[in-house]
C-alpha positions as MATLAB code, in Angstrom:
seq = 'XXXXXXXXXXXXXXXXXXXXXXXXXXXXXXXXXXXXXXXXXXXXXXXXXXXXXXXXXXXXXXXXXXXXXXXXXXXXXXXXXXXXXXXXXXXXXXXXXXXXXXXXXXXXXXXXXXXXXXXXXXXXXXXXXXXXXXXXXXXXXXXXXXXXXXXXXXXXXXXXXXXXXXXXXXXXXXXXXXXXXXXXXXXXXXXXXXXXXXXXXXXXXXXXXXXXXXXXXXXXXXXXXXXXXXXXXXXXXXXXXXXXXXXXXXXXXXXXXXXXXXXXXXXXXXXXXXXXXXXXXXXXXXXXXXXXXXXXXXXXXXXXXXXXXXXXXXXXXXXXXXXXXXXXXX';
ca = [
     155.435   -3.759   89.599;
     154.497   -2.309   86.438;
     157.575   -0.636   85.598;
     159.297   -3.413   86.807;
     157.421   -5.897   84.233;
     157.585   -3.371   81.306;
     161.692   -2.988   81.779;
     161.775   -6.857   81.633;
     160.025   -7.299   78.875;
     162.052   -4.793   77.147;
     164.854   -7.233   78.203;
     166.343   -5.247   80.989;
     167.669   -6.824   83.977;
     165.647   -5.988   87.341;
     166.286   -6.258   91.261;
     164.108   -3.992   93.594;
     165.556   -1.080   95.197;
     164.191   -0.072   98.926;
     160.845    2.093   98.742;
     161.421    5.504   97.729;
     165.099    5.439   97.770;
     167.672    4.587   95.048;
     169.821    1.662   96.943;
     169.587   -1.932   96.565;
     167.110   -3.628   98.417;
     169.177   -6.575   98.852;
     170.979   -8.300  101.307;
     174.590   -7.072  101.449;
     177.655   -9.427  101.528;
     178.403   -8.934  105.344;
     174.706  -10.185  105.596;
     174.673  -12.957  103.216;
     172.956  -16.408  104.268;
     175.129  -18.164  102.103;
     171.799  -19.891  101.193;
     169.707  -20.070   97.659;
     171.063  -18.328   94.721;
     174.407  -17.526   97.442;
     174.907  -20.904   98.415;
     178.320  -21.108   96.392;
     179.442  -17.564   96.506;
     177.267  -14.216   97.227;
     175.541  -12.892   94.541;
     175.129   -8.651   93.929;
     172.121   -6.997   92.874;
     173.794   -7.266   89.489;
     173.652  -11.144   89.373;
     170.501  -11.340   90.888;
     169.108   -9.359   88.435;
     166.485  -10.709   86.432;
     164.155  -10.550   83.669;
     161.957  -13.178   85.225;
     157.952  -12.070   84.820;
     157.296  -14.506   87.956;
     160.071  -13.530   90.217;
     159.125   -9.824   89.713;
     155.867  -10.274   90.596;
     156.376  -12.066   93.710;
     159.137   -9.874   94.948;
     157.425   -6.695   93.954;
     153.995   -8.220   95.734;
     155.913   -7.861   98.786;
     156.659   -4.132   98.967;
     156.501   -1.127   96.068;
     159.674   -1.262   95.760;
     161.356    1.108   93.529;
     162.958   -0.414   89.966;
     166.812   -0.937   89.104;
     167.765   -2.147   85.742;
     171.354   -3.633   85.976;
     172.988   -1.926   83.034;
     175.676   -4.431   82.098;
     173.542   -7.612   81.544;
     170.556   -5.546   80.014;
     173.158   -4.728   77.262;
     173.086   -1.043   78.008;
     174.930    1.596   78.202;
     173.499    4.671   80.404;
     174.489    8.800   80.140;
     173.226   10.024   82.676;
     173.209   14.084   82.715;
     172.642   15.696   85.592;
     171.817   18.708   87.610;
     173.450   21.174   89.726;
     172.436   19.834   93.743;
     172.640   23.766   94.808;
     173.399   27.094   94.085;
     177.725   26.137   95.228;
     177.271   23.170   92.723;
     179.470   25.079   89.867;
     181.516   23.890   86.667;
     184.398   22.579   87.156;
     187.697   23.974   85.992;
     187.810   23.185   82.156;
     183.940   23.573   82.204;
     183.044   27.258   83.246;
     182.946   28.618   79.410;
     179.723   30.340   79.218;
     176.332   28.289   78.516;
     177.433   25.176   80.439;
     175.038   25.150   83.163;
     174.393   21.303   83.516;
     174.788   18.220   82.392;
     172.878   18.503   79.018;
     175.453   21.222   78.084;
     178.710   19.195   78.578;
     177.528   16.374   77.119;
     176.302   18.801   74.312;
     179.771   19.958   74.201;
     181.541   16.935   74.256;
     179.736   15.828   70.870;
     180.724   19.525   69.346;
     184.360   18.567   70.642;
     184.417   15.443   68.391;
     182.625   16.850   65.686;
     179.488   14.551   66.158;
     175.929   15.282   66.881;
     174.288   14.985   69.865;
     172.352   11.831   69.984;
     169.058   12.837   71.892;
     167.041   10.327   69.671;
     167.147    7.552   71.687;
     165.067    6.035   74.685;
     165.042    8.455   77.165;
     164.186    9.047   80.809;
     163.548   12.197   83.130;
     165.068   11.691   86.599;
     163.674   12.842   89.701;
     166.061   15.926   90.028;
     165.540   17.111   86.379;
     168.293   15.271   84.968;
     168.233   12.439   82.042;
     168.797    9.010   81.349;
     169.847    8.636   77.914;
     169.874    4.860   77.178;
     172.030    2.889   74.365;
     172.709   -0.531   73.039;
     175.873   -1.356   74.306;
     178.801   -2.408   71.587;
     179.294   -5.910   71.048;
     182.391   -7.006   72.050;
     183.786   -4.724   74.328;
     182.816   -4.923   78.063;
     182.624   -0.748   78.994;
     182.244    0.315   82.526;
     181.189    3.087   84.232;
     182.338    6.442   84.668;
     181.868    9.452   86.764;
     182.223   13.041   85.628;
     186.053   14.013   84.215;
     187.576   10.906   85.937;
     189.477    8.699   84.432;
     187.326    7.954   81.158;
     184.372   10.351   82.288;
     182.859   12.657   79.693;
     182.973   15.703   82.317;
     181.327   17.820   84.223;
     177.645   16.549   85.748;
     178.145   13.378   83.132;
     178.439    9.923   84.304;
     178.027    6.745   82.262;
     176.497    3.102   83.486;
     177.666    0.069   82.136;
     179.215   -3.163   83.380;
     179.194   -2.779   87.232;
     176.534   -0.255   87.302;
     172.283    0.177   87.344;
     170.323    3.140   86.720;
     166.735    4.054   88.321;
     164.021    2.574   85.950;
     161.059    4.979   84.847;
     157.961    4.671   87.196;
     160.408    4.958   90.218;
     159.967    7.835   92.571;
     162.103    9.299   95.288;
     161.858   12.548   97.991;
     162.909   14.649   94.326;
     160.203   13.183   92.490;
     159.799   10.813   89.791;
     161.677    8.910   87.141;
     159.529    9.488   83.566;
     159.830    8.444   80.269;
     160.045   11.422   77.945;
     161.190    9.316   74.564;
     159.779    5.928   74.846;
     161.691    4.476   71.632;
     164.028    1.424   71.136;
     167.718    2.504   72.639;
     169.980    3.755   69.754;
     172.940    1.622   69.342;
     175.933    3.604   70.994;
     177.723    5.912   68.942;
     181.322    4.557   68.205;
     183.543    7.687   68.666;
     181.736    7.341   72.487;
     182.299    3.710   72.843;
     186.041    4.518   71.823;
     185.964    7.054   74.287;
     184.576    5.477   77.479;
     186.863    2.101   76.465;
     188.456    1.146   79.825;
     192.601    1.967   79.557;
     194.332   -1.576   79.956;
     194.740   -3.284   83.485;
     197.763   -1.623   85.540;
     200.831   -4.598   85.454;
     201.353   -5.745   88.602;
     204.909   -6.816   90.085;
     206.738   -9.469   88.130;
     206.913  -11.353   91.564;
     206.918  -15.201   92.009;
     202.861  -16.145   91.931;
     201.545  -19.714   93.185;
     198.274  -20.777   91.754;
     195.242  -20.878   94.083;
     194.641  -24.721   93.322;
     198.357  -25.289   94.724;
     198.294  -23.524   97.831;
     197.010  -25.301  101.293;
     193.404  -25.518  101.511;
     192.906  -22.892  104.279;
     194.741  -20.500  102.790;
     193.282  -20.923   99.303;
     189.962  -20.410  101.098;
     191.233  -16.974  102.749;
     192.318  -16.341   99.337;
     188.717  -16.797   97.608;
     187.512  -15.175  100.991;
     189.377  -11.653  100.538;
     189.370  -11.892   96.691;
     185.140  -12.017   96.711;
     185.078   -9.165   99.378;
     186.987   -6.844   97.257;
     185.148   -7.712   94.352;
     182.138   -6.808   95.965;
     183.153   -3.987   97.437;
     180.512   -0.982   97.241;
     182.251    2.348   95.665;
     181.982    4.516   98.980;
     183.724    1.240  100.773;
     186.270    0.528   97.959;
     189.593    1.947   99.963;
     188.437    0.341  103.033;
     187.507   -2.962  101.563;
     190.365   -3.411   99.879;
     192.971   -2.323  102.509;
     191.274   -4.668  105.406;
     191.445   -7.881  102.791;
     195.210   -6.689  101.523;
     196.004   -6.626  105.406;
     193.733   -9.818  106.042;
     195.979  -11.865  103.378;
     199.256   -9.824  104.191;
     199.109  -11.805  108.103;
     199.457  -15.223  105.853;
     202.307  -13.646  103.361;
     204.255  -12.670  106.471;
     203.467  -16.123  108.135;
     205.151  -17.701  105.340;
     201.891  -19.622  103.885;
     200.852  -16.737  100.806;
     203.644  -15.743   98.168;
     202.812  -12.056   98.203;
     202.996  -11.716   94.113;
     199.958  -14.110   94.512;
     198.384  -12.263   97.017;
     199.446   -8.917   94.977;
     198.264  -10.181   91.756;
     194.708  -11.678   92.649;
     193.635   -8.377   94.924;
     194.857   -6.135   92.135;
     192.430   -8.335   89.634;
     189.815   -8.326   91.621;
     189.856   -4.162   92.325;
     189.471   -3.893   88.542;
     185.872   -2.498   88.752;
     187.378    0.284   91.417;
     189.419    1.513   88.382;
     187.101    1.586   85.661;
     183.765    1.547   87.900;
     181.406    4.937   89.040;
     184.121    5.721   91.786;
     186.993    8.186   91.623;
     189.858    5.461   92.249;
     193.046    5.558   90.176;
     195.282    2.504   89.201;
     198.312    4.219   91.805;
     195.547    4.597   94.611;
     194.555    0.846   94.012;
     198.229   -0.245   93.967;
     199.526    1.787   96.961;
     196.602    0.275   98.718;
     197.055   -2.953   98.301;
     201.086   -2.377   99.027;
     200.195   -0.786  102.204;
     197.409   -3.010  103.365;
     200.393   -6.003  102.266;
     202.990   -4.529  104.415;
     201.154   -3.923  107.564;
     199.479   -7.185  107.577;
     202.903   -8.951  107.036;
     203.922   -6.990  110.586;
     201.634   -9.122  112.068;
     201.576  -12.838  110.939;
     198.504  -14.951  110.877;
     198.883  -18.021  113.115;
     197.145  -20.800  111.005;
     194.973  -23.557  112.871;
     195.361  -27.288  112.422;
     191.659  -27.218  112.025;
     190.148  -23.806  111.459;
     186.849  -23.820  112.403;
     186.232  -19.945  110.617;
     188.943  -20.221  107.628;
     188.923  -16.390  106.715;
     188.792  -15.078  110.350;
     190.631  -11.865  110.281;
     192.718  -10.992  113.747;
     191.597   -8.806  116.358;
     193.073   -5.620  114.034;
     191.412   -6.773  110.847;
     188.271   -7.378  112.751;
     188.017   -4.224  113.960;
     188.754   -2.302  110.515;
     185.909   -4.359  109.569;
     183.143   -3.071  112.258;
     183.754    1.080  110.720;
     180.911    0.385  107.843;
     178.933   -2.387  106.360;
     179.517   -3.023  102.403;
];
C-alpha cells in the first residue's frame, strides 16, 4: 500500500497486480460483470488505473497486492533494460560486438550510435532480475507506444520501452526474483528527443479502398456484433493478439458473407482497432495483422451467420467461433 500511495502521489496511475506476480489482478474481459466502472463497455487495468488515495487504500486493504503504474496515463515513458534469463540467453545478430552483455550495454550503445549521452540521470528503478527501469516524462503531443527489443521501433537487444498500452512494476513490488527498488529517487527527466523521434510509431497500414458503411447505419444487431468484435480485439492481451483477432475477423466475416456487414467496414474497423498489436510490447507486424484479418474474413464468409428476428445474445459466435474461443482466456 505504501508504494502504491507514494506512485500516486507522484501522479502515476495504479491498479494492483496479483501477490507476488507481475499480472493484472483484474478481472479479464471474458470475465467482465458488465457492472460498475464496465457497465457501458469493459474497462483494462489501464482505464481503471487510478491515482485515487481512497481507492488504493481500500483495494490494497484487501490483499498485498503487488503495484502497476499504467505508463500511458501517468505521462511516462519506461526503458526498461534487462538481463540475460540464462546462460543460452545470447545477443542477437547485430548485437554480439564485444562488451554487450545486457541490456545496459545496448541501450549504452544505442546513445553512442546517435551521438548522444546516455541519460542515466533520471528516476530510476532496480527490477527483481537485476535489470532497470529508467523512467521519463513522456513528449507532449505525440502518443508513443511500446516496444520490444529490435522489433519494429525497438531499441534492440534486452531493451523494451512502455508507453501508451503498457505498465511497468512499481518499486516496493516483489516477485520469486526479488524486489523492485529505487536506486535514483529523482523527478523523471523529460525524454530525450532524438529517442522520442525514434520510438515514434510508423503511420497506420492503409487498408483496402473498399465500400465502408458507418456503424450508426447498419441494423442494430449487427452494429452491436460490430462494437462486440471491435472491443475484443482492442482488448486483446499480447500473447492472445493472433487468436483474438482471427476469432472476431471470422465472428464478423459469418455476417459479411450473410450479406448484413460490407466487408471494407468490417476490414477497416478490425484493422483500427489491432493498432496497439502493431505498435504495442508484442512482435506483430502490419502484414501479420492484415493477413489475419483477411484470413479470419474469408473463412468466416464460408460460413454465413443466420441473423435472429430477436437475438436474445447479439454477438453469439457459431459453434466454430465458439470453440476458437474456449483455447485461452484474454
Amino acid at each position: 500500500m505504501t508504494a502504491a500511495l507514494d506512485a500516486a502521489r507522484r501522479g502515476w496511475h495504479v491498479f494492483p497486480l496479483r501477490p507476488g506476480t507481475k499480472r493484472p489482478a483484474l478481472h479479464s474481459l471474458d470475465r467482465c460483470p458488465r457492472t460498475g466502472v464496465c457497465a457501458e463497455a469493459h474497462a483494462g487495468w489501464e482505464q481503471r488505473a487510478t491515482t485515487d488515495l481512497d481507492r488504493i487504500r481500500a483495494a490494497w486493504s484487501a490483499r498485498p497486492f503487488n503495484v502497476g503504474i499504467a505508463t500511458g496515463p501517468s505521462g511516462l515513458v519506461v526503458v526498461d533494460l534487462d538481463t540475460p534469463k540464462s546462460a543460452e540467453d545470447l545477443p542477437t545478430e547485430g548485437w554480439t560486438r564485444s562488451g554487450i552483455r545486457d541490456g545496459h550495454d545496448t541501450f549504452a550503445a544505442v546513445c553512442e550510435q546517435a551521438g548522444q549521452p546516455v541519460p542515466w540521470d533520471t528516476y530510476a528503478v532496480r527490477t527483481a532480475r537485476g535489470g532497470s527501469h529508467l523512467y521519463f516524462a513522456a513528449p507532449a503531443g505525440t502518443a508513443l507506444r511500446n516496444t520490444e527489443g529490435e522489433q519494429g521501433r525497438g531499441l534492440g537487444w534486452k531493451v523494451d520501452t512502455r508507453a501508451h498500452g503498457g505498465y511497468v512494476v512499481a518499486a516496493g513490488s516483489t516477485t520469486p526474483d526479488g524486489s523492485y527498488e529505487i536506486v535514483e529517487d529523482r523527478e523523471p527527466a523529460a525524454l530525450p528527443g532524438w529517442l522520442a523521434e525514434r520510438l515514434t510509431p510508423t503511420p497506420p497500414p492503409t487498408v483496402s479502398a473498399t465500400a465502408t458503411v458507418p456503424a450508426d447505419r447498419l441494423p442494430s444487431y449487427v452494429a452491436a456484433a460490430l462494437r462486440g468484435e471491435v472491443e475484443k480485439v482492442a482488448c486483446a492481451q499480447p500473447t492472445q493478439h493472433s487468436r483474438v483477432l482471427f476469432c472476431s475477423a471470422v465472428a464478423l466475416g459469418q455476417l459479411v458473407g450473410a450479406g448484413h456487414l460490407p466487408p471494407g467496414t468490417a476490414e477497416q474497423h478490425l484493422t483500427h482497432a489491432a493498432q496497439h498489436m502493431i505498435t504495442g510490447s508484442c512482435r506483430c507486424t502490419e502484414r501479420e495483422v492484415e493477413r489475419t484479418i483477411r484470413n479470419g474474413l474469408r473463412v468466416g464468409r464460408s460460413d454465413p451467420r443466420t441473423v435472429p428476428d430477436r437475438p436474445s445474445t447479439p454477438t453469439q459466435p457459431s459453434p466454430r467461433t465458439a470453440l476458437l474461443d474456449e483455447q485461452g482466456a484474454a
